[in-house]
N, C-alpha and C positions, 0 to 999 in steps of 0.2 A: 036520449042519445045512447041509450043501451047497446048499441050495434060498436059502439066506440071502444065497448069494453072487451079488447084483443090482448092487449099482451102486456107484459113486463110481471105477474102476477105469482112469477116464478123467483123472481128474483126481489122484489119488495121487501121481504124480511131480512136479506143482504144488505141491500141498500140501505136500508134502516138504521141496522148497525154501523154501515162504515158514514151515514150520515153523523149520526150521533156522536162516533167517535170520532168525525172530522168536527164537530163545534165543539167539541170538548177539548179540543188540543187547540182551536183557532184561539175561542174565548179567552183561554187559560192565559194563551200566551198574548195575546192582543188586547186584553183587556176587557171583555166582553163577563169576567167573575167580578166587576165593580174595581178591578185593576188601576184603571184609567177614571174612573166614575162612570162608568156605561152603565147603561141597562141590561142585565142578562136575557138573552132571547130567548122562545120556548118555536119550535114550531109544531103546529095542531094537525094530529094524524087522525085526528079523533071519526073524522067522518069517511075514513077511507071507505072503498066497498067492500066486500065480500071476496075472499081470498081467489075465487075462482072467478073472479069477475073481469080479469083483465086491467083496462085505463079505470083512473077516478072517472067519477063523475065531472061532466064540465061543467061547472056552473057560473053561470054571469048572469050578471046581474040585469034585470030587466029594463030596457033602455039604453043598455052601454052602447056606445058605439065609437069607432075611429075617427077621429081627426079628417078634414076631408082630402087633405092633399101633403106627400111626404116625396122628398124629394131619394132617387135612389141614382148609384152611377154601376157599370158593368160594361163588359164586351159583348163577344159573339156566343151564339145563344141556339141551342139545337133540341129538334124534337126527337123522343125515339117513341118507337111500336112495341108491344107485346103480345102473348097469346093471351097469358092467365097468368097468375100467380096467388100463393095459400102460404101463411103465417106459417111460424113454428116461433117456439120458446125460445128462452137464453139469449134474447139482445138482438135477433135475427128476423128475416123474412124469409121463405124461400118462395121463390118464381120460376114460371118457362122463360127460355129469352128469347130474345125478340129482334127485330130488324129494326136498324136506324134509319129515319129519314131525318136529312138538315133543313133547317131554314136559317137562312142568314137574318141577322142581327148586325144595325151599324154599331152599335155599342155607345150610343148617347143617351146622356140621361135619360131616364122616367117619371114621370109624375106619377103616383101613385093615391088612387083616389078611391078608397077604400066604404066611402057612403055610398057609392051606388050600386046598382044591380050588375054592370060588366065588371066594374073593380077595377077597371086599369083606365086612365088619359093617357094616352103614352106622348112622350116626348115627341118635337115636330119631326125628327129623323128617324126615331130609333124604336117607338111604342109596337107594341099587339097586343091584342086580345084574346080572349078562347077562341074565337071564331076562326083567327086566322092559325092558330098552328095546328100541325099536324093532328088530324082525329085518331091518335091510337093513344097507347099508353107505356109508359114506361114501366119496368118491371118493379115491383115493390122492392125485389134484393137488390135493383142496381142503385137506390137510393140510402145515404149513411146519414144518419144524424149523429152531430158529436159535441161535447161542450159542456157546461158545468150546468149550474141549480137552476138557468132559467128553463131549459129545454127539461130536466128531471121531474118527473109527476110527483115527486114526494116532498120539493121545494113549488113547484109552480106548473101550470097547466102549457104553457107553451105549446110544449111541443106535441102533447096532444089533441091541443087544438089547429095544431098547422096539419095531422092527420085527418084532422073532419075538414079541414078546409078543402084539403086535396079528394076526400070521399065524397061530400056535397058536389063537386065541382066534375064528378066521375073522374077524374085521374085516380082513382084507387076504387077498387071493388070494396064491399061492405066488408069488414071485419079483417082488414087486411090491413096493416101496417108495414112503415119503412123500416129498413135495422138500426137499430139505435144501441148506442153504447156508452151516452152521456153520463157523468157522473155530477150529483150536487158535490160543489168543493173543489171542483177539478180547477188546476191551471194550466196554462202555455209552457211556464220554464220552470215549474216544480213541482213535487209530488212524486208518489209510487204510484203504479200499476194503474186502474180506470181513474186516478184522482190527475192524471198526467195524461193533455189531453195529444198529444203526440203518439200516447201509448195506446192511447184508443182506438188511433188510425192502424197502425204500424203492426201493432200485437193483437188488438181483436177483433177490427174489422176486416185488414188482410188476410186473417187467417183465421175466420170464424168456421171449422168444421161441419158449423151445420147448413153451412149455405155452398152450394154447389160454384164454385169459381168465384168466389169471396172477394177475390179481386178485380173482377170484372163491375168497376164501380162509374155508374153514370153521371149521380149528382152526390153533392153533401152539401149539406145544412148543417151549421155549428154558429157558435158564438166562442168565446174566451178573453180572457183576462183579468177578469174582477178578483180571481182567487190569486192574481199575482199582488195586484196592485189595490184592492179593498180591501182585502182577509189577509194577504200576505206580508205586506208592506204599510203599515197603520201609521209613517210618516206621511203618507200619500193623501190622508183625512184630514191633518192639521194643515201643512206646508205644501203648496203645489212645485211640483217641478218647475223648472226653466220655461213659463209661459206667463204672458201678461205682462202688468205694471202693476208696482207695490207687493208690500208681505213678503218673507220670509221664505228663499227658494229651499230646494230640498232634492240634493245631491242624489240621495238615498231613492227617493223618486223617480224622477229622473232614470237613474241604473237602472231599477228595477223595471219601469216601464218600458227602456230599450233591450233591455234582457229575453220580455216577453214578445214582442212584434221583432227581433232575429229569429228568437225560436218559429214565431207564426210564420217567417218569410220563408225558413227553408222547409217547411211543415208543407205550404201551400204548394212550392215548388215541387218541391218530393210529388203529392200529389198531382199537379198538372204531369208529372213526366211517365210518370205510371196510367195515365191515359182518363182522367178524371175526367171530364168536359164542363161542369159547373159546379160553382164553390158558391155559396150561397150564406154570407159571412152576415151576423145581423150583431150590432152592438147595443152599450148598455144607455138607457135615458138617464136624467138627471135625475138625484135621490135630495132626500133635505136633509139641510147642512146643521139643523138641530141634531139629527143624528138618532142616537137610540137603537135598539134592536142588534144587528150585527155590527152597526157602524157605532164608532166611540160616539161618545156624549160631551160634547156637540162634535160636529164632521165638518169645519169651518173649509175647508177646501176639495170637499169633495166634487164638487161638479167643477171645480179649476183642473183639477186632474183626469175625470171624463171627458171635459174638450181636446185636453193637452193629448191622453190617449188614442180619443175617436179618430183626430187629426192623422197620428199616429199609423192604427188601424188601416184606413181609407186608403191611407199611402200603398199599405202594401198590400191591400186587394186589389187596387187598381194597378200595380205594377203584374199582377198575375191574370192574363186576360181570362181566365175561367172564369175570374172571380167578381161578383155584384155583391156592391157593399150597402145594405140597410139602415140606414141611422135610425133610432125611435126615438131621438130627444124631442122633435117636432112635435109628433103621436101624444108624448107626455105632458108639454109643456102647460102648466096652471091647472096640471089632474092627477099629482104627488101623491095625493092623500087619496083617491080614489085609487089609481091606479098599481099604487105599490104596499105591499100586504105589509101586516103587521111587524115583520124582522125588518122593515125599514133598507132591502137592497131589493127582493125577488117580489116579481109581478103580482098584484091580486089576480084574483078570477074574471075581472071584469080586464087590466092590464094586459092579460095572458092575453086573452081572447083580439086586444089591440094588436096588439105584439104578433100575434097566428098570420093575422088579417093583412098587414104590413108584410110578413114574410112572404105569404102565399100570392100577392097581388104583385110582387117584384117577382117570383116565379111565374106569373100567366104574362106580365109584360116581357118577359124575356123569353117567353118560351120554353122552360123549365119543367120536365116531368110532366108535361101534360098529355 
């Protein structure tokens, strides 16, 4: 996968430092220095490539593959056209632009069935395929990615494996990536500067200089929350919010998770009004509730808090018709240990690669960037 190896390779010793010093202030204060009885997390740089290399290396494991069938929801759903488009550094793509063509989308479910060679069933109203949308391409710079450690190559392959998705798949030429501005750490309603993923929209993707009309943005791909409500809020591990029967609700929760889906709602809106056309919102699967790694020791109610969330979540991508919301709890379910790397919240190599495949196949059903 050497052709993968495009960008971020300017900013990786950045990163590095403000990841480091984002678990050093998480740990400290959340319990992750044996505070609580956690496990201190280490995460492994060790195999990075070569500084001029661009992406890590994608590695999975051989035989991994996706779940066969994940349920996705979304609206209306448009193709567009380009001539070309060719990388640059610093978080950016630059591209020609290109002519829109639409195809409508009823905006019913999708099945998304990720073992086969088309990669989409689509729902009995609302499904496509490659075949049926438009043959051009979208521009690399009108595509944003934004979001915390799952999409960050220094916590998890994600998000550069939803770029090989899209290169395999020809919606992107070889060696040519989307603009990405995600941070490991980042949250919804807290944080300074890329650790605030509002700030990532607003401050460096509207106005990244090195891309010609920076606002001229087609699609985005994000995720967020977990650094509100995993990292941020360590009530939310022991005590779930206001959901269920039995155990010990938690007020603190609760807030914290309605704090983060306002900030998402006017975030998304902002977006659709500024002429966005797809949001492309992917949430977090279930983690184990032993815990360990970033999450305390045990995490008795963590995945009571991922449902309470996703719930959450769904609400308000589906209230913003741009937006197609990804659940990957299904993808995960009874592949914990395979699936999620050794800090016990961010994807393995093999998860990523789930996680890509899930993204990119609710992208070909909907029509997305192809």
């Amino acid at each position: 996968m050497n052709r993968l190896r495009t960008y971020a390779s300017q900013r990786r010793f950045h990163r590095a430092l403000v990841g480091v010093a984002l678990c050093v202030a998480a740990c400290t204060t959340n319990g992750l220095e044996q505070n609580d009885g956690g496990d201190a997390a280490t995460v492994d740089v060790a195999d990075r490539p070569p500084a001029d290399s661009g992406l890590p290396d994608r590695a999975v494991t051989p035989g991994d593959s996706a779940p066969a069938e994940v349920s996705t929801s979304g609206s209306s759903s448009r193709g567009d056209s380009s001539s070309s488009s060719s990388s640059s550094s610093g978080g950016s793509t630059d591209a020609s632009s290109g002519a829109d063509g639409a195809v409508a989308d009823s905006g019913v479910d999708a099945t998304v069935d990720t073992g086969s060679d088309a990669g989409v069933e689509a729902g009995a109203e609302a499904g496509n395929d490659a075949s049926t949308c438009p043959k051009s391409m979208t521009p690399a710079s009108q595509v944003v990615m934004l979001g915390d450690s799952y999409l960050d190559p220094l916590f998890s392959a994600t998000g550069t494996d939803i770029v090989a998705d899209a290169q395999n798949a020809g919606a992107l030429p070889p060696n040519v990536a989307y603009r990405h501005y995600y941070q490991g750490g980042a949250a919804l309603n807290s944080g300074n500067g890329p650790l605030y993923i509002p700030f990532q929209y607003e401050m460096l993707a509207l106005m990244d200089v090195t891309v010609p009309n920076p606002s001229n943005i087609d699609t985005i791909i994000m995720n967020g929350g977990a650094g509100d409500f995993l990292l941020g809020d360590r009530t939310c591990l022991f005590s779930p919010p206001p959901f269920g029967d039995g155990g010990v609700r938690s007020a603190s929760c609760d807030s914290t998770i309605q704090g983060a889906m306002n900030r998402l709602t006017t975030l998304m809106q902002d977006m659709a009004q500024k002429g966005v056309k797809h949001i492309v919102f992917f949430f977090y699967p279930h983690l184990d509730p032993n815990g360990g790694g970033l999450l305390t020791t045990p995490a008795p109610a963590v995945n009571d808090t991922i449902d309470y969330a996703a719930a959450q979540a769904q609400q308000v991508c589906e209230s913003v018709s741009q937006c197609v919301f990804v659940d990957s709890r299904p993808a995960f379910e009874g592949q914990i240990a395979q699936y999620i790397s050794g800090d016990h919240i961010n994807p393995s190599a093999a998860g990523a690669q789930v996680l890509a495949d899930l993204v990119w196949q609710t992208m070909v059903a909907h029509c997305i960037a192809q």
